[in-house]
DRENVEXKE-375604 format. One line per 8 residues: for each residue x, y, z of N, C-alpha, C, O, CB. Coordinates in steps of 0.05 Angstrom, whole numbers. Glycine has a CB too. Example, Ala and Ser with C-alpha at 12.3 -4.5 7.8 and 13.67 -1.06 7.14 Angstrom:
264/-114/156/246/-90/156/264/-66/156/285/-66/169/226/-89/181 | 257/-45/142/273/-21/143/258/1/157/268/23/161/282/-12/114;
REM end
This chain:
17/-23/0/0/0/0/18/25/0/32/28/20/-19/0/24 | 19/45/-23/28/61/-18/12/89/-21/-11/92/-29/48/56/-28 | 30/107/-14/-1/138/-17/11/139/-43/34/136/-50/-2/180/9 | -20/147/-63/-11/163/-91/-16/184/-93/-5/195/-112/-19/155/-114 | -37/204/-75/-29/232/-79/-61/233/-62/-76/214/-60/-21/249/-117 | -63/257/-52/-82/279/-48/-100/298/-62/-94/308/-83/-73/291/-41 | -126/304/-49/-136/327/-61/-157/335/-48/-174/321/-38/-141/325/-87 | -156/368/-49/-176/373/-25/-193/383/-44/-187/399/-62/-167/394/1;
-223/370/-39/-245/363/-47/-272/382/-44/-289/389/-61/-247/340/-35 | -269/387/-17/-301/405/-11/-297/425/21/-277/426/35/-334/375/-7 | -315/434/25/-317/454/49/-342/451/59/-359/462/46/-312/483/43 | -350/436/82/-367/428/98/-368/450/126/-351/466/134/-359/399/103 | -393/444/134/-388/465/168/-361/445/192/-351/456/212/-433/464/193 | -357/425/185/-338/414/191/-310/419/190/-295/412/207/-341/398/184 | -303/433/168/-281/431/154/-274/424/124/-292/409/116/-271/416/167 | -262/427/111/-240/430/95/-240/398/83/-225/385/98/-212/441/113;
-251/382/63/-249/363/58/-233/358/35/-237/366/13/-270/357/59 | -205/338/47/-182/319/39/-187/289/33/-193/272/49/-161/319/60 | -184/287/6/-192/258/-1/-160/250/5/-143/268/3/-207/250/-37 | -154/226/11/-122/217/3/-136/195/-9/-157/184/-6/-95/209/29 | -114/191/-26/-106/165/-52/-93/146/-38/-75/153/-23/-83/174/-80 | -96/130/-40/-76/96/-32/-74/83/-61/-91/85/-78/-96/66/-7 | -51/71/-64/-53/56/-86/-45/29/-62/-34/27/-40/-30/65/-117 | -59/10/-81/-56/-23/-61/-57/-44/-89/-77/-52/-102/-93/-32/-30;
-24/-51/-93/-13/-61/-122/-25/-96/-103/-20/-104/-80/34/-52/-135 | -39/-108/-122/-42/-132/-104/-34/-152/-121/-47/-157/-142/-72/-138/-92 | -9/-165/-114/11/-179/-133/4/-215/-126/16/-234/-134/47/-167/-124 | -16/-213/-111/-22/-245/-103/-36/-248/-132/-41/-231/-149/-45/-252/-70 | -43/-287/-132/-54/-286/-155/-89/-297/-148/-102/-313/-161/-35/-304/-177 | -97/-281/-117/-116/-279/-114/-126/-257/-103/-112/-238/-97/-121/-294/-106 | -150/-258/-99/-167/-226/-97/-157/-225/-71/-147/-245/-59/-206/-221/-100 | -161/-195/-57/-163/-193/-38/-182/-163/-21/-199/-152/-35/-138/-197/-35;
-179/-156/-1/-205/-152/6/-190/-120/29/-172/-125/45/-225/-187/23 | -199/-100/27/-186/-91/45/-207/-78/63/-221/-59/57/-164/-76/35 | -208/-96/94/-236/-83/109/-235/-63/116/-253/-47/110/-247/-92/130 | -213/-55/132/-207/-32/157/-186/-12/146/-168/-21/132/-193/-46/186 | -188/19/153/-162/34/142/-157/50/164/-171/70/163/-164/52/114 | -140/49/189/-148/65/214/-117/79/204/-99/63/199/-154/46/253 | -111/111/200/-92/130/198/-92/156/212/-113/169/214/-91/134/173 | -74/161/220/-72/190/220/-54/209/208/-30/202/206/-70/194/240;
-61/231/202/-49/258/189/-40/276/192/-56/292/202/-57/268/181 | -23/282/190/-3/302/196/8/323/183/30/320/171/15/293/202 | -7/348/183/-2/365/164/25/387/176/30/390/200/-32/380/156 | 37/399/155/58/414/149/79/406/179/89/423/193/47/448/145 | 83/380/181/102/365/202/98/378/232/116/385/248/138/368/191 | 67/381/236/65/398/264/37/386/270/37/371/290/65/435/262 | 16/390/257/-5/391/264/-24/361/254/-26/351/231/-13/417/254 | -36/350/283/-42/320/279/-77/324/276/-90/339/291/-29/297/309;
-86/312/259/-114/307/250/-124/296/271/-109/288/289/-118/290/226 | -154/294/274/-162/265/300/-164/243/267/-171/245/243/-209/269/330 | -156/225/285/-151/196/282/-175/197/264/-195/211/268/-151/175/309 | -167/167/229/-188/164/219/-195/136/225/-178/125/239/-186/172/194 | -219/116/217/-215/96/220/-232/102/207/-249/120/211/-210/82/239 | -230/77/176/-249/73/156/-259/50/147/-238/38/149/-242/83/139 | -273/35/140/-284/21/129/-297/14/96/-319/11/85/-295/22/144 | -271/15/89/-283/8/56/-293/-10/49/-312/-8/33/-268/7/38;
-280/-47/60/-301/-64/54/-294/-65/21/-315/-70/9/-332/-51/65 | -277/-63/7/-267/-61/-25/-266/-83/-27/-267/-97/-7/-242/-47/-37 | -262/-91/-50/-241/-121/-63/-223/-116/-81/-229/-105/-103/-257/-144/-81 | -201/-122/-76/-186/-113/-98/-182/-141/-115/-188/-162/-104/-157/-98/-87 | -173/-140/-141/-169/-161/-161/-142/-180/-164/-124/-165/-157/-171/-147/-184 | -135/-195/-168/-117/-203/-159/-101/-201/-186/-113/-208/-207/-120/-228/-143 | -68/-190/-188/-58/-177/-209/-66/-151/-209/-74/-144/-231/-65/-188/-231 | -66/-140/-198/-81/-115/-210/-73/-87/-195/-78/-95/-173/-114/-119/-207;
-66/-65/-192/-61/-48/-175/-88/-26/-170/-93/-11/-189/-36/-36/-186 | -102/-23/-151/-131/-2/-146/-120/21/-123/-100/21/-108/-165/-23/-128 | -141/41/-129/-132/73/-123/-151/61/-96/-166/43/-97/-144/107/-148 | -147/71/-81/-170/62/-50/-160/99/-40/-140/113/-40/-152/22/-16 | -189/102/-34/-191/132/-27/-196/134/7/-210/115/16/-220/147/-44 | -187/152/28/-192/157/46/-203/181/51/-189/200/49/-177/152/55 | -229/184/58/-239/209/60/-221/221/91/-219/206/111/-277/205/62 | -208/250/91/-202/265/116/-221/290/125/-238/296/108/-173/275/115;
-218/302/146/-223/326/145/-206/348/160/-201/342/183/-246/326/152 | -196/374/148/-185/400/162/-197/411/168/-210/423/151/-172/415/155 | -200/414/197/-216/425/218/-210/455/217/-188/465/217/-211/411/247 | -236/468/216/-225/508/199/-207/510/228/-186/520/221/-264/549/194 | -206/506/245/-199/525/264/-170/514/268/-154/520/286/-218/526/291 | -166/499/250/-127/496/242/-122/505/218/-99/502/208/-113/463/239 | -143/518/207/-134/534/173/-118/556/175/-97/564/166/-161/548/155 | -133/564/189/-110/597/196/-88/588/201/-72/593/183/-116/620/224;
-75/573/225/-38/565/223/-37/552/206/-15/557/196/-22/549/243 | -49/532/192/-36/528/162/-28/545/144/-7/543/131/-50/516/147 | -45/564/144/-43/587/124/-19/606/135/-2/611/117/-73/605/122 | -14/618/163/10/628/163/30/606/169/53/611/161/11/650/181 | 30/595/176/55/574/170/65/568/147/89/563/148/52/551/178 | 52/567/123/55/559/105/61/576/78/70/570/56/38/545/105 | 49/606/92/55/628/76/80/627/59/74/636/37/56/650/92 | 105/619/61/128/619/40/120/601/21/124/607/-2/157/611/51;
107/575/25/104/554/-1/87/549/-5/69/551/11/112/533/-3 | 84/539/-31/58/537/-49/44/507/-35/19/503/-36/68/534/-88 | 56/494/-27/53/468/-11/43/473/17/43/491/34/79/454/-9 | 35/451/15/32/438/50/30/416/45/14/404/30/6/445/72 | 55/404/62/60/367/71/39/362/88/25/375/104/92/357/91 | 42/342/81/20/313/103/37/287/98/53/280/81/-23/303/87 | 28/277/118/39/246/124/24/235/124/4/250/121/52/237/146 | 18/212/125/4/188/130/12/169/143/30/157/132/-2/179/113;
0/154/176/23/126/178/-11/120/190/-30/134/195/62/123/204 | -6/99/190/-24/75/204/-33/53/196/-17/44/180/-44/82/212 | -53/38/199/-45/10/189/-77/2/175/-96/18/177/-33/-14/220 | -80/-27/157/-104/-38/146/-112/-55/150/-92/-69/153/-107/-41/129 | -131/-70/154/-131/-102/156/-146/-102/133/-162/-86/123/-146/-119/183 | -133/-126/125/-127/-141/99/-148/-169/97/-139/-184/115/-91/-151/99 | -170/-181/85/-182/-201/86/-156/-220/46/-157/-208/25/-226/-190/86 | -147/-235/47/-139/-259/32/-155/-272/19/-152/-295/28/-128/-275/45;
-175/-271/-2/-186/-288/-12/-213/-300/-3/-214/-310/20/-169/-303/-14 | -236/-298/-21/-267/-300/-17/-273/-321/-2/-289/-323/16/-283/-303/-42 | -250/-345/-19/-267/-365/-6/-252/-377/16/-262/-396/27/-278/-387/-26 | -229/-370/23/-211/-385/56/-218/-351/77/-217/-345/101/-155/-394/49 | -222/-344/64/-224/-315/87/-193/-314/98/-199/-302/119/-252/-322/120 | -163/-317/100/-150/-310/113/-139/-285/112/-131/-272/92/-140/-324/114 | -140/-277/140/-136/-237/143/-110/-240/152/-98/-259/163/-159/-214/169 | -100/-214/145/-78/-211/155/-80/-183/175/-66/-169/160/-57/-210/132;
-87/-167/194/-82/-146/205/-68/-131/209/-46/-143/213/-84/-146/215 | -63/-96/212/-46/-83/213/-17/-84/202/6/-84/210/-47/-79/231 | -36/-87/174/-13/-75/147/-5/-52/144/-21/-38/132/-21/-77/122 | 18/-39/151/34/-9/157/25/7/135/27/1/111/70/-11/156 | 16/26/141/18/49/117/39/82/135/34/95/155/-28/60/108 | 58/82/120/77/108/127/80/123/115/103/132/117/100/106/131 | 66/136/98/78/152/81/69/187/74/49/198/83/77/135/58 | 92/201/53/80/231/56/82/245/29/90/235/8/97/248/78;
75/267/32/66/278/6/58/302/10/52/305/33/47/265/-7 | 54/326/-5/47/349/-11/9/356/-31/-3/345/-49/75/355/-28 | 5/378/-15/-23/387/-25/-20/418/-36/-9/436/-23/-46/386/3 | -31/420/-59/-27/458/-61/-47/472/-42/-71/472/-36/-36/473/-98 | -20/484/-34/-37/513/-5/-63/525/-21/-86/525/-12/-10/553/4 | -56/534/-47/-81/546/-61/-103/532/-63/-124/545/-66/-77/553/-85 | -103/508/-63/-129/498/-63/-140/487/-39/-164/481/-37/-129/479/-80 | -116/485/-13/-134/481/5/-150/512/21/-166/512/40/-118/462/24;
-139/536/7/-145/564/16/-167/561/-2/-186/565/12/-123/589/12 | -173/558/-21/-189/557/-42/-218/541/-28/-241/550/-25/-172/540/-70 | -212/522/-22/-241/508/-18/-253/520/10/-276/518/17/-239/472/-16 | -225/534/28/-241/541/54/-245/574/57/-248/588/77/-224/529/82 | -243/579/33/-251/606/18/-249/624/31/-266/636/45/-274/610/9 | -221/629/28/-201/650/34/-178/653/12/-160/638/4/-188/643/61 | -186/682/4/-180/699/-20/-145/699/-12/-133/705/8/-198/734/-20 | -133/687/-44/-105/695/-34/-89/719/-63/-66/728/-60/-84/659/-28;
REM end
């Protein structure tokens, strides 16, 4: 499982909505199943999201590499230090680490649990200023 990129999506009374991308290359030569996605986020190497825990419930194909999406959310009342923190670059980093459980095949059901996800990546500041609509 690795992250393939970001994108911030919408503006809710919640916050600031961040899809992240997973790619999950599934090189067995059977299907597999991914139930659980529990992560957390870490934007511009300071500021920690609350915890996600998701439930996709997917299948992935066996051979095959699939995009698996994690819905996040940026809570407005961490927009503003994003925004001056971030004021020099067109970016803002995020991380990703936490783990998946994995179901093995339809018909033996064997799971494997807390499959590592670590990884990080960049979002344009303009678009996350953009969706929580603030003029830059």
């Amino acid at each position: 499982m690795r992250l393939h990129h970001a994108e911030v999506r919408f503006a809710s009374f919640q916050g600031v909505g961040l899809d992240i991308f997973m790619t999950v290359d599934n090189t067995n030569s059977f299907d597999i199943q991914i139930r659980n996605v529990r992560v957390e986020v870490f934007l511009a190497n300071r500021y920690n999201l609350p915890a996600i825990d998701y439930s996709p419930n997917t299948w992935l194909p066996a051979g095959e590499k699939t995009v698996l999406r994690v819905p996040v959310v940026i809570p407005y009342t961490l927009v503003p230090r994003l925004v001056n923190e971030t004021a020099n670059s067109p970016y803002i980093n995020y991380h990703v680490r936490g783990s998946a459980d994995v179901t093995a095949t339809r018909a033996f059901g064997v799971e494997r649990d807390n499959y590592p996800i670590d990884e990080g990546g960049s979002i344009a500041r303009g678009d996350m200023l953009a969706a929580a609509g603030i003029r830059f």
